[in-house]
N, C-alpha and C positions, 0 to 999 in steps of 0.2 A: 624608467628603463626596465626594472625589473618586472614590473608589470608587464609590460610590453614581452618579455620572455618568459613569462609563467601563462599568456594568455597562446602564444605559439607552441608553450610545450603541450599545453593540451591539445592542439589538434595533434599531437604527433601518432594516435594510436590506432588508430587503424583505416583502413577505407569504409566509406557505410555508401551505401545505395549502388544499385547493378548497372547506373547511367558511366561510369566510367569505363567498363570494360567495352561499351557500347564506341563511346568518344575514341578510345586508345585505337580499336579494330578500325574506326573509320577515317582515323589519323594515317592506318598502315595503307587501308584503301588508296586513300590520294596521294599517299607515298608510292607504291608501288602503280597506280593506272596515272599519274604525272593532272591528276584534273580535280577539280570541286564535284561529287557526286551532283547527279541536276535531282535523282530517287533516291530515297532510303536504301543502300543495297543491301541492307539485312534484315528487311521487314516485308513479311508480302502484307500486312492492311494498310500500309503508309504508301500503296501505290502512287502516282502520278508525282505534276512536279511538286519542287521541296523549294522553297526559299532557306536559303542555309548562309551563315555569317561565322561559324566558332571553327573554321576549318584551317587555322594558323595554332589555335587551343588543343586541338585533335592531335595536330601533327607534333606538337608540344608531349602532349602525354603519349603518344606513340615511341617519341623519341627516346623518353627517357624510361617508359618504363622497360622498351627492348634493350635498353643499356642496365636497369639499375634493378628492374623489376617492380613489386607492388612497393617497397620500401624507398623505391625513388619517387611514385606517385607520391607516398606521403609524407617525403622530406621535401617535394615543390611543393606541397597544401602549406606545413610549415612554415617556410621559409614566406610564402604568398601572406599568408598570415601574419609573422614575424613582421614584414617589412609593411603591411596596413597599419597595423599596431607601433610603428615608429613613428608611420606619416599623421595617424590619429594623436600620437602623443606628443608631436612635432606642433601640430597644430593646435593645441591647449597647452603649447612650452610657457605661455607670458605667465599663467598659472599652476607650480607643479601639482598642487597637491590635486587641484582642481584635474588636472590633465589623470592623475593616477585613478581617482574616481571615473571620471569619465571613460578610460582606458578598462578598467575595470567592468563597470556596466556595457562599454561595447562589447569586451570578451562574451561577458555571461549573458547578451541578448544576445547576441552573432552565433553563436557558437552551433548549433544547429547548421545551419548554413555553412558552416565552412566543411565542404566534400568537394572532393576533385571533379569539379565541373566547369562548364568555360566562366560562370559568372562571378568566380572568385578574381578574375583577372577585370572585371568591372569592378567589382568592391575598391580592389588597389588602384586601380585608376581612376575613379570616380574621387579617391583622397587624394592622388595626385596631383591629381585638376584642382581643386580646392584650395590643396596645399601651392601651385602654382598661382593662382590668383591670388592668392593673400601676399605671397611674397611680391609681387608685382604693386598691391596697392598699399606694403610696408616701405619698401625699398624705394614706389617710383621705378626702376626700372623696365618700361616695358618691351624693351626688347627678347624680353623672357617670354612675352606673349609667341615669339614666332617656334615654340615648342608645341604650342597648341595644335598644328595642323598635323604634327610627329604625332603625338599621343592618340589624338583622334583617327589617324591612319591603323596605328597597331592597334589600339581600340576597338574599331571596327572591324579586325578580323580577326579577333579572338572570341568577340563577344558580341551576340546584336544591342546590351544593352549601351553599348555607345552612344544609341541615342540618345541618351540623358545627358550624354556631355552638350548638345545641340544647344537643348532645353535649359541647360544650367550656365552656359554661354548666354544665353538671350537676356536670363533672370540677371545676371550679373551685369553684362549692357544698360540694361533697365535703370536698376540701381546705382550704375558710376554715373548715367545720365542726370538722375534725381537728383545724386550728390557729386559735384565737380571736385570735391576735396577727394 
């Protein structure tokens, strides 16, 4: 656990890369025109269409950072982080020490990677999912599976890498097929 709050107090310090104020302005866009951009409305070389998925993540930091400022962008990165780093140590609990190491090396590879962009809201989902299917093939109870359409719904509009949920569904299919235990 401590780990887990020494690896979120380090993202607390500042925002790095110019892709957020990008996301927050186009969070205010679909706030204020009520619709999904179909173009880039802040780029003239990104003319034509745009296939676009992170417009729930947009309206996210728009939200808050017109409430809270850039200090609320970086207390969501935090807290995003914070709550990966429970579900990471949640899911190596059978071993603590094992879990603090591992929690550990996650922080200091990750660590880079964690900026206020939509893929942080994959990171944490992506261990939710994980952390959902284990509890389901510790417990037995699968009716915790019917969360999965939940996750994967706000998944996919926060993030396009939802797709991986698809891909790690199938992988996991595979495997409880292989083994019926």
């Amino acid at each position: 656990m401590i780990v887990a709050l020494v690896v979120a107090a380090t993202s607390l310090f500042r925002i790095e890369g110019a892709d957020v104020w990008w996301h927050a302005r186009t969070g205010r866009w679909i706030w204020e025109n009520g619709a999904i951009p179909t173009e880039d409305p802040f780029s003239h070389t990104a003319a034509g269409p745009w296939t676009y998925t992170d417009a729930l993540a947009q309206l996210l930091f728009y939200a808050i950072h017109s409430v809270a400022g850039p200090e609320g962008l970086v207390l969501l990165k935090a807290a995003i982080v914070l709550a990966l780093a429970l579900v990471v140590h949640r899911l190596a609990a059978t071993r603590p020490a094992a879990a603090a190491v591992a929690l550990a090396l996650f922080g200091l590879a990750s660590h880079f990677r964690f900026v206020v962009k939509p893929h942080l809201f994959s990171y944490l989902l992506f261990a939710l999912l994980l952390l959902l299917v284990r509890q389901v093939e510790e417990t037995g109870r699968t009716r915790r599976l019917a969360w999965i359409p939940v996750v994967l719904a706000i998944w996919g509009n926060l993030h396009r890498g939802g797709a991986i949920a698809l891909a790690t569904l199938g992988l996991v299919g595979v495997a409880w097929a292989l083994d019926p235990e």
